[in-house]
BADREN-574870 format. One line per field, with one value per residue (C-alpha): residue number from 1; y, x, z; residue in three letters. Coordinates in steps of 0.5 Angstrom, whole numbers, plus 500, padded with zeros to 3 digits. Layout:
% residues N
n <- [NUM,...];
yy <- [Y,...];
xx <- [X,...];
zz <- [Z,...];
res <- [ALA,...];
//
This chain:
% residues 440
n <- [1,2,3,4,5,6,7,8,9,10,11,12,13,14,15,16,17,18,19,20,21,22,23,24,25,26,27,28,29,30,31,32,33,34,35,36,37,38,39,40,41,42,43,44,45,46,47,48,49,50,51,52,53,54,55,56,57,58,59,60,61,62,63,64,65,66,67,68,69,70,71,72,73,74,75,76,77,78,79,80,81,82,83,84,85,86,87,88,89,90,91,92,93,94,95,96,97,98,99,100,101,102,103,104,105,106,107,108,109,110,111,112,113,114,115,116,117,118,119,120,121,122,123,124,125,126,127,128,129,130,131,132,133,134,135,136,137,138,139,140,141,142,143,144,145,146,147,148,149,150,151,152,153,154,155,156,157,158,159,160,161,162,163,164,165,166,167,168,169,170,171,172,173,174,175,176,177,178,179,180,181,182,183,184,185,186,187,188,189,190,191,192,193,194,195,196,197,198,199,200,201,202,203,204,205,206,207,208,209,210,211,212,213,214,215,216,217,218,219,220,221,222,223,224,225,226,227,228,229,230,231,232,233,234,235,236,237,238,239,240,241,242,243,244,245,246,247,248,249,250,251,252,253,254,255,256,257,258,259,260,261,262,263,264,265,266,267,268,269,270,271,272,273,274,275,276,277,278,279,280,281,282,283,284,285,286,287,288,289,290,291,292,293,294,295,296,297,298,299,300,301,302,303,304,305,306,307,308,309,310,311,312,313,314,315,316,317,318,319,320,321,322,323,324,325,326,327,328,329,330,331,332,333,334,335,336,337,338,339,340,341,342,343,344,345,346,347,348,349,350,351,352,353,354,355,356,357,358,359,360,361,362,363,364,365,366,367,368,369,370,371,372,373,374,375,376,377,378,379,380,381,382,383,384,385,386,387,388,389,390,391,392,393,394,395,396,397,398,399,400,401,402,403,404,405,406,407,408,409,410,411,412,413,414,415,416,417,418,419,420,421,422,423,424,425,426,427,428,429,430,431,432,433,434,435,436,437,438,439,440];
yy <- [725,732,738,738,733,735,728,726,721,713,711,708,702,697,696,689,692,698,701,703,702,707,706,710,717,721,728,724,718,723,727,721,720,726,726,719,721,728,722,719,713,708,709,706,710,704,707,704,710,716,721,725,722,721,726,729,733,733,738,745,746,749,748,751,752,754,750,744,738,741,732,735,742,740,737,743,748,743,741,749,750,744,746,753,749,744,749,752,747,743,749,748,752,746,752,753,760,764,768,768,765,768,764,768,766,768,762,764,756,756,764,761,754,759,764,758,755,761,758,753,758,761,755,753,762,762,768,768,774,774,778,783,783,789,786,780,784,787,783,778,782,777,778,777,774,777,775,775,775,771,770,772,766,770,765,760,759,754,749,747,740,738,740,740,731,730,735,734,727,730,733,726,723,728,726,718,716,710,712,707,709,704,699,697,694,687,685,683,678,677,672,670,677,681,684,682,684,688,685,689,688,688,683,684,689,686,691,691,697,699,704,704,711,709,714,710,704,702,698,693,693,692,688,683,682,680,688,692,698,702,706,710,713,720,722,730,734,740,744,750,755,759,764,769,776,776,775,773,768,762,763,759,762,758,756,755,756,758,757,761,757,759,761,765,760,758,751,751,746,747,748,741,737,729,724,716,710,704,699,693,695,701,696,692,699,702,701,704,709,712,717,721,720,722,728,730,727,733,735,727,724,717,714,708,707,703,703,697,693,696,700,700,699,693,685,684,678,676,674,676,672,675,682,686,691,696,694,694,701,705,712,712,717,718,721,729,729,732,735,738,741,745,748,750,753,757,758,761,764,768,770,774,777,778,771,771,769,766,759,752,748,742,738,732,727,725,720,723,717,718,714,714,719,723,724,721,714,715,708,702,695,691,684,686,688,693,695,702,705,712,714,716,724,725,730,734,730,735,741,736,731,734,734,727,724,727,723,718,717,718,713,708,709,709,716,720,723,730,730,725,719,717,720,717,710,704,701,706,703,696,697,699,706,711,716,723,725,730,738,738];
xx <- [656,657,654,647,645,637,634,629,624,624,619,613,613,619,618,619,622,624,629,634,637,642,647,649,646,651,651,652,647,642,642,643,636,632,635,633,626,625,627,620,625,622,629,630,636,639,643,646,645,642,642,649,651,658,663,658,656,663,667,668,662,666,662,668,671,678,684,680,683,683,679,674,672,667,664,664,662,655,655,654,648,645,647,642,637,636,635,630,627,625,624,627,634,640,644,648,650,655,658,665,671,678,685,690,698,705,707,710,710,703,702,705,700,695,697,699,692,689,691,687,681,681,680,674,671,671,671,677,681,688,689,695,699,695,689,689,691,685,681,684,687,691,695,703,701,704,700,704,698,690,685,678,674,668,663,663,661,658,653,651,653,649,642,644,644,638,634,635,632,627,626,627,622,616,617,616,623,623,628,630,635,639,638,645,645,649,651,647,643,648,644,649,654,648,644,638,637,640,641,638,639,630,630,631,629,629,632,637,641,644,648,654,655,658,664,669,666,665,671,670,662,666,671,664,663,670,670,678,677,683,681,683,681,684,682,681,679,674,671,665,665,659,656,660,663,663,670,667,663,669,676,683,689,696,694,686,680,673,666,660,655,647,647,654,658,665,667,675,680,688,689,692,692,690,691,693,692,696,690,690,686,691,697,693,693,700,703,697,697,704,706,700,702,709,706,703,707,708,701,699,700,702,699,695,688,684,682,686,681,674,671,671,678,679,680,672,668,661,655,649,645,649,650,655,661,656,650,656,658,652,656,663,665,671,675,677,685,686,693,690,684,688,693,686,684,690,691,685,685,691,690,683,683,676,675,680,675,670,667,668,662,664,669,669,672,672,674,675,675,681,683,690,690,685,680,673,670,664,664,660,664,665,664,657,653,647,653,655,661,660,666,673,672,678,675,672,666,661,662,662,656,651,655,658,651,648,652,652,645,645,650,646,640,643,642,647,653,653,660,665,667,674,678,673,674,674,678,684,687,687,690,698,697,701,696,697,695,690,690,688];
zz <- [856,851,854,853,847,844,846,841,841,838,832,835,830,829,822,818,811,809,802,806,814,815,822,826,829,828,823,817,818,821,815,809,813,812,804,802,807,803,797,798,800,806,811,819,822,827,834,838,843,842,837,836,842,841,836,833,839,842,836,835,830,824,818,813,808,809,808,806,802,795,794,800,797,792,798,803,797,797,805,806,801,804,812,809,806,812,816,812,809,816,819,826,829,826,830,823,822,817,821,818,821,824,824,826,829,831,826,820,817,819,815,809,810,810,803,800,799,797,790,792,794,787,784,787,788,795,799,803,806,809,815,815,822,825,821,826,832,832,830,835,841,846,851,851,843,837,831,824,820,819,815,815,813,810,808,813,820,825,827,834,835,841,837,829,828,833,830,822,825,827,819,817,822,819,813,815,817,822,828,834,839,844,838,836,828,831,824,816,813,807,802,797,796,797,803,805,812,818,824,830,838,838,831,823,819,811,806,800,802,808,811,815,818,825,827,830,830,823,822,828,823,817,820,824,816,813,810,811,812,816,820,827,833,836,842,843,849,850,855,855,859,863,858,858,854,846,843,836,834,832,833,831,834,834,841,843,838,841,838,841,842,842,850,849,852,849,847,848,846,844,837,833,840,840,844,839,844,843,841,837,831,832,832,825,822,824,817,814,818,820,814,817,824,822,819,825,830,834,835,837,843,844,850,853,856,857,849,848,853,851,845,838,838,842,840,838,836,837,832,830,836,842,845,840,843,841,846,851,850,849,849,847,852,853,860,857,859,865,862,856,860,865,858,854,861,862,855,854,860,860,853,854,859,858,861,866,871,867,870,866,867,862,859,855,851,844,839,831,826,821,815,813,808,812,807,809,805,801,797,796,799,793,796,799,795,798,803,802,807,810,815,817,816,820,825,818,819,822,817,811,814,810,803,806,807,800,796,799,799,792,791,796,791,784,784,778,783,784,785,784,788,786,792,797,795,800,794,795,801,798,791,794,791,794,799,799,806,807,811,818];
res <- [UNK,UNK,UNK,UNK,UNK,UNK,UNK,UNK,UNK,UNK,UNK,UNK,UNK,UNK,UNK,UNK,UNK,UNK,UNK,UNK,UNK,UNK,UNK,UNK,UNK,UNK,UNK,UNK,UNK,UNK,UNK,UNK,UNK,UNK,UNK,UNK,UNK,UNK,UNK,UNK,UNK,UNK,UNK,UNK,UNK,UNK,UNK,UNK,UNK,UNK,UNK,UNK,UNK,UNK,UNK,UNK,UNK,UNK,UNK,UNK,UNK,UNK,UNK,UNK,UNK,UNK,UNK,UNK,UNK,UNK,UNK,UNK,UNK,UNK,UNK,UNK,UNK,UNK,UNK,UNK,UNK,UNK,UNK,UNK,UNK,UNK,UNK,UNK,UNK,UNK,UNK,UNK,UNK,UNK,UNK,UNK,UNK,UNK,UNK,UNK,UNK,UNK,UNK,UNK,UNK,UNK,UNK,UNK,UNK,UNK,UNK,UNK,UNK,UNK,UNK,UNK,UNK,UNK,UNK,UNK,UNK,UNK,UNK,UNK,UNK,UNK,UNK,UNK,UNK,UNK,UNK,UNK,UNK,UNK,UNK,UNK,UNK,UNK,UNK,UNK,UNK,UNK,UNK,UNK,UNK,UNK,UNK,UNK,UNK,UNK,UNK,UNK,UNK,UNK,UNK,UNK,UNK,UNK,UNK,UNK,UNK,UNK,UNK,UNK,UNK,UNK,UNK,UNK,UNK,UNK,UNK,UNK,UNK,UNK,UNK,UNK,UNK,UNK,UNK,UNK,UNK,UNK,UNK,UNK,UNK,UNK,UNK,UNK,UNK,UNK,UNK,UNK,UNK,UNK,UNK,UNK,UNK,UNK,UNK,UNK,UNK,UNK,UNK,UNK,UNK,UNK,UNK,UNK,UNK,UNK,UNK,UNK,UNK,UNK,UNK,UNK,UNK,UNK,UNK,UNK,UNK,UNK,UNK,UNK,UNK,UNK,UNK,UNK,UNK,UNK,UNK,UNK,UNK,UNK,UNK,UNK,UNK,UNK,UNK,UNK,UNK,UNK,UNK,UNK,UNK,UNK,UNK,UNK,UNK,UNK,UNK,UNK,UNK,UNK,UNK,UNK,UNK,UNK,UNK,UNK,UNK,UNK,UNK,UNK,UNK,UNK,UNK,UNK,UNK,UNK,UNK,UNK,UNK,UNK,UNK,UNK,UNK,UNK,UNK,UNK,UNK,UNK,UNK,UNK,UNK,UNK,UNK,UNK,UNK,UNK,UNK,UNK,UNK,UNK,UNK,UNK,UNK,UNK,UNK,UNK,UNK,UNK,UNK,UNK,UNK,UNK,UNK,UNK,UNK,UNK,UNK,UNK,UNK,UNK,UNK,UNK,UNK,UNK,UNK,UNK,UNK,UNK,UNK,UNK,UNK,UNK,UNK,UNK,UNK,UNK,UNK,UNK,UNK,UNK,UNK,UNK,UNK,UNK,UNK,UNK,UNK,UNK,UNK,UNK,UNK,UNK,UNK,UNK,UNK,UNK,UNK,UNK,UNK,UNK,UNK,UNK,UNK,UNK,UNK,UNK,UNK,UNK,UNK,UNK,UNK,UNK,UNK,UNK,UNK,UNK,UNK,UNK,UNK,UNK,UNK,UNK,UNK,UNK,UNK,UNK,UNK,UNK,UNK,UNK,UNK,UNK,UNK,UNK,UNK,UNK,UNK,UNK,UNK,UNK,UNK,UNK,UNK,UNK,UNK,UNK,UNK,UNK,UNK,UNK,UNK,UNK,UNK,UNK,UNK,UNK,UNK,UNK,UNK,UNK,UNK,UNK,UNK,UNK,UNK,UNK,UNK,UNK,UNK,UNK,UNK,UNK,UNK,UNK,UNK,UNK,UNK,UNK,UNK,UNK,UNK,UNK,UNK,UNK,UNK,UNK];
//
């Protein structure tokens, strides 16, 4: 399991009926609960396991703008003013900072991405700063690199993964919201076209809207409904050190990235590296998906493992009635690989020398949800109404949750919008339009 997940209780009462059911406990489905709850909306927050459990626990805690998505922007711009009302609001430690972040490289390809987009910056006033090469250098002093430039991104920052999701539930809950753990949502009461129920592993709650915000496994959900929604699972490696000396609070370098977390640990990783299992959901979506695989095909590695037989990528069938897929995998915990475990540590170690003898006390895998055009999903599902879709945020999703999970509850209730939704259509995948793949 990630490294030291806030643990949170269950509601006391299983309730019969209630406005919304949101599944999946993740940073998107905990905070549409806390909104629609501090809406005065009665809201049940279903998971199959625990709180944040599985990718929301496991990434960098990257709250960003910088080298978004232009379509994602106007959602990170609103993500970052929530992650500071929450915090404030709940009046619990979500971990959110906005300590700024570095990127530098030795890549002029990258260093040309990154002046690029500040055309981008200025159309939406965010505060970026392109680093000059002694800029970076100091800022960002490593051994054997030379880096070419940067960028200083002033405003962003960084959450705290393992605590951020559970303890806006705990928000949620303070304001009424039911929540049940180790309770998978196994599929919908759905009375002609519209939703009436959702059927759970400890009964069925009534209600006319549901959310699905499952991560990696909302495409076998909808799929269990009859819904299309192309999505794939990229599996990443992490690692935390021991706490340690302070070389920043959250660095991108053209070979590892490292975020400080709260006790001065590190989370590590290589930068832009994943790991694309061969599955059959993969193989049903491989047309879909190979223009943004062809994009990025040399930081994707190509494998198989034991994803193709097991997990939310497998062949899976089941009824309502009978155990799901999802009580069978309480906790998607993948393996971390061993490969890119020892080039992160020898990467990071090699670099700074500062933390040349540093323990590593953890490492853990993850699956990032993506879509084809990795852009997230934010969209109702046309031939059932009452069922909206929250998901494939393509490793974006813990910094946009916040944003993400606003507009979609807003949507979920009939809320005017406060952004606009067109690229975050379920539809786009359906139409034959052409999809413009999203930024990294």
């Amino acid at each position: 399991m990630s490294p030291a997940l806030k643990k949170i209780s269950n509601s006391e009462k299983f309730p019969d009926e209630v406005d919304v059911v949101v599944i999946g406990g993740g940073i998107i489905g905990a905070s549409a609960t806390y909104f629609l709850a501090k809406q005065g909306y009665s809201v049940a927050l279903i998971e199959k396991g625990l709180v944040g459990c599985e990718q929301s626990s496991r990434n960098w805690g990257w709250c960003r703008q910088q080298n978004r998505d232009e379509r994602e922007l106007p959602t990170s711009g609103l993500s970052m003013r929530l992650w500071d009302e929450m915090s404030r609001d709940i009046g619990l430690d979500l971990g959110f900072r906005r300590c700024g972040l570095i990127y530098t490289t030795d890549d002029p390809k990258q260093l040309a991405e990154w002046e690029s987009w500040r055309s981008t910056a200025k159309q939406f006033d965010i505060n970026t700063k392109m680093l000059s090469a002694k800029e970076a250098n100091l800022t960002v002093p490593a051994k054997g690199r030379n880096w070419i430039g940067g960028v200083h991104s002033v405003d962003d920052g960084k959450g705290e993964p393992s605590l951020a999701a559970p303890t806006i539930v705990e928000g949620a809950k303070i304001l009424g919201a039911y929540l049940h753990q180790q309770c998978a949502a196994r599929g919908l009461d759905i009375t002609n076209g519209k939703v009436t129920g959702v059927v759970t592993e400890k009964g069925t709650i009534k209600t006319s809207r549901v959310l699905c915000a499952a991560g990696a496994w909302a495409s076998t959900f909808c799929r269990h409904l009859g819904v299309d929604f192309p999505q794939a699972s990229v599996r990443q490696t992490a690692l935390r050190t021991a706490p340690t000396a302070n070389l920043g609070e959250a660095i991108y370098t053209s070979g590892c990235a490292l975020t400080r977390r709260l006790d001065g640990s590190y989370t590590i990783a290589l930068s832009g590296t994943a790991k694309l299992e061969i599955t059959p959901q993969g193989l049903r979506y491989a047309k879909e998906f190979f223009p943004m695989f062809l994009k990025r095909l040399k930081a994707v590695q190509i494998g198989l493992g034991s994803s193709f037989f097991s997990g939310p990528e497998a062949i899976n069938r089941w009824e309502n009635s009978t155990v799901s897929p999802m009580e069978l995998i309480r906790i998607l915990d993948p393996a971390p690989s061993k490969q890119n475990a020892r080039k992160t540590i020898a990467a990071v170690k090699s670099m700074f020398p500062a933390l040349a003898n540093v323990d590593i006390v953890d490492s853990w895998g993850g699956y990032v949800d993506c879509t084809p055009d990795a852009v997230p999903v934010i969209s109702e599902v046309d031939n059932v109404e009452g069922f909206y879709l929250a998901a494939g945020c393509s490793g974006h999703g813990f910094g946009l949750g916040p944003g993400l999970a606003k507009v979609a509850s807003d949507l979920v209730v009939g809320a005017p919008p406060v952004l606009d939704l067109t690229p975050f259509r379920l539809s786009r995948f359906h139409g034959g339009e052409k999809l413009e793949v999203g930024a990294l």
